[in-house]
Residue, then its C-alpha position, 0 to 999 in steps of 0.5 A: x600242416x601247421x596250426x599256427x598259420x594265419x595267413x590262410x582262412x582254408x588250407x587243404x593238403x593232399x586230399x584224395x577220395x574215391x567212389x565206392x566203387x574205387x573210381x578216383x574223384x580228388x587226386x592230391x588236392x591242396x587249396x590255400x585261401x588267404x584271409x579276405x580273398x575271394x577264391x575262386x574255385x575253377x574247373x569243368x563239371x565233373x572236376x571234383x569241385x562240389x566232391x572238395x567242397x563237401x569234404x571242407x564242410x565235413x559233408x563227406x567222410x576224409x578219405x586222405x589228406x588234411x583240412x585246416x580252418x581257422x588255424x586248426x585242424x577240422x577233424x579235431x575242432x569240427x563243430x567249432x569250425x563249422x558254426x563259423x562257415x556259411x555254405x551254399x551247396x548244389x541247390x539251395x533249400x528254400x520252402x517255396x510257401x513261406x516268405x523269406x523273412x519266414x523262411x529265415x525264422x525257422x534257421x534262426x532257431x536252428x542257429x540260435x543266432x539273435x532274432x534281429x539278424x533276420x532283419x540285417x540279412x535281409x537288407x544285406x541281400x537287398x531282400x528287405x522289401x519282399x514283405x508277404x510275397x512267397x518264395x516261390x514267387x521269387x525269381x531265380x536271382x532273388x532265390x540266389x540272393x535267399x541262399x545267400x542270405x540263409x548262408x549268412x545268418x549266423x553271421x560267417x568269417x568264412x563263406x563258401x558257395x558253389x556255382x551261385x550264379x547256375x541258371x540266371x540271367x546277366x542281370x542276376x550274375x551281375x547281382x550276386x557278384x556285387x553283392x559278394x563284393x560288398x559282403x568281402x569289402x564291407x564284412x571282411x568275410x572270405x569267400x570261396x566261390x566254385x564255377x565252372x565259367x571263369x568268364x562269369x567270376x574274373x571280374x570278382x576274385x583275387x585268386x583263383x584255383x583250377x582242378x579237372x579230373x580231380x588234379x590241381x592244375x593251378x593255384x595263385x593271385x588272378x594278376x599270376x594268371x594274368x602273367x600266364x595270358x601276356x606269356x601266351x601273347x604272339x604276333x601272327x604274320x601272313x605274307x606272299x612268300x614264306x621263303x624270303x619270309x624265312x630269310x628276313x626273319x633270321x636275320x632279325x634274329x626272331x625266331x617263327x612257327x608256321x602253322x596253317x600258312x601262318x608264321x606265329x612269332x613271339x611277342x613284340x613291341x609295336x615298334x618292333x613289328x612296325x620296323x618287320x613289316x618295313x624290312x618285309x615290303x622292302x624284300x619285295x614280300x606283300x604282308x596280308x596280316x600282321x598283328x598281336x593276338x592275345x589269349x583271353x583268360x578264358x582261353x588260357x582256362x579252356x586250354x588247361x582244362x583240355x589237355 
């Protein structure tokens, strides 16, 4: 892989790893985050999306394949790249007893980063107002928002967050999501975001990733995988009489499955379906149903993880 290839914040070729017992986790795992995307990084528990992340941050040992940041390598430049990347990962690490202006003191020396980002991450966050209260006390949205703040701190080109959103309420995911946005429209920061509920982040990235059992299944802008869900757009037709059905169909050309008492046709123009229905109730055939069904991303992702 080139050093030299600045389109792309994070690239990854060929990554595999296994448990110590030899049990496969990564097989072949190649990821490409463009500079200012947010990558949403897809895939059921257990997928190998937490297994991916810790080998980016170099939580993990590399087994096989390579890891480029910035335009170089991580094995070679490890500690350069890592002061550049902000990560939340699992649970986040918070000490319940202190505020969060406390709790980001004690890192700001770890990162040596100036006293005054305290301040301005706090107000990134929406966190500046806490004042004197404890983090324990704080909701779970809010302990969200410290993660990220604790992330944030030494002031990252590259952040990476798996299931921020694990565990809070509408409202909470909302939050976070906005904040994100903000932080990759006003900052210019990539972001990487794992999930497992492409419901919950649909409306945040601008690409998307998707791995089960360790396996890339696909890789792309979120429009491509929209692309996907208009080609999976049929109309769905119920009639009287399936035979006649058959013959009216054939002569329009229009080619039919029948599955459950249905006949699934490919995707139409209404005008089209209009001029089916009127051949149809002219041969004499009732239409008890007829109409577009379209698969919701969601959907196309339960299909790609259940195969």
């Amino acid at each position: 892989m080139s050093e030299a290839n600045f389109n792309y914040t994070l690239e990854t070729a060929g990554l595999v790893h296994s448990f110590g017992d030899g049990s496969p986790v990564l097989d072949d795992v190649s990821l490409a985050v463009e500079a200012g995307s947010i990558y949403g990084f897809l895939g059921p528990n257990g997928a190998g999306k937490t297994t991916t992340l810790r080998l980016i941050l170099g939580l993990l040992k590399r087994q096989q394949g390579t890891i480029t940041i910035f335009g170089k390598a991580l094995e070679s430049h490890r500690i350069e790249t890592l002061r550049r990347i902000g990560s939340m990962i699992e649970s986040p690490s918070i000490y319940s007893h202190l505020t969060a202006r406390e709790n980001l003191a004690l890192l700001q020396k770890i990162y040596e980063c100036p006293r005054s980002r305290i301040g301005e991450v706090l107000e990134l966050v929406g966190l500046a107002d806490t004042g004197k209260k404890k983090a324990g006390q704080f909701s779970l949205g809010m302990k969200q928002r410290l993660a990220i703040a604790i992330a944030l701190l030494a002031d990252p080109q590259l952040l990476i967050l798996d299931e921020p959103t694990n565990g809070l309420d509408p409202n909470g995911i909302i939050e976070v999501r906005e904040l994100l946005r903000e932080l990759n429209r006003e900052r210019g920061i990539t972001i990487l975001v794992s999930s497992h509920l492409l419901s919950e982040i649909d409306r945040l990235v601008s690409h998307v990733g998707i791995i089960n059992r360790g396996r890339m299944l696909f890789q792309g802008t979120l429009d491509e995988l929209k692309v996907q869900q208009q080609r999976s757009t049929h109309v769905q037709l119920e009639t009287s009489d399936t035979a006649v059905t058959l013959t009216v169909l054939g002569r329009g050309g229009i080619e039919a499955q029948l599955e459950d008492g249905k006949f699934v046709l490919p995707a139409m123009e209404r005008h089209e379906i209009a001029k089916l229905n009127r051949d149809l109730v002219a041969a004499g055939v009732e239409v008890y149903e007829i109409g577009v069904v379209r698969s919701d991303l969601e959907r196309i992702f339960i299909d790609m993880v259940s195969d």
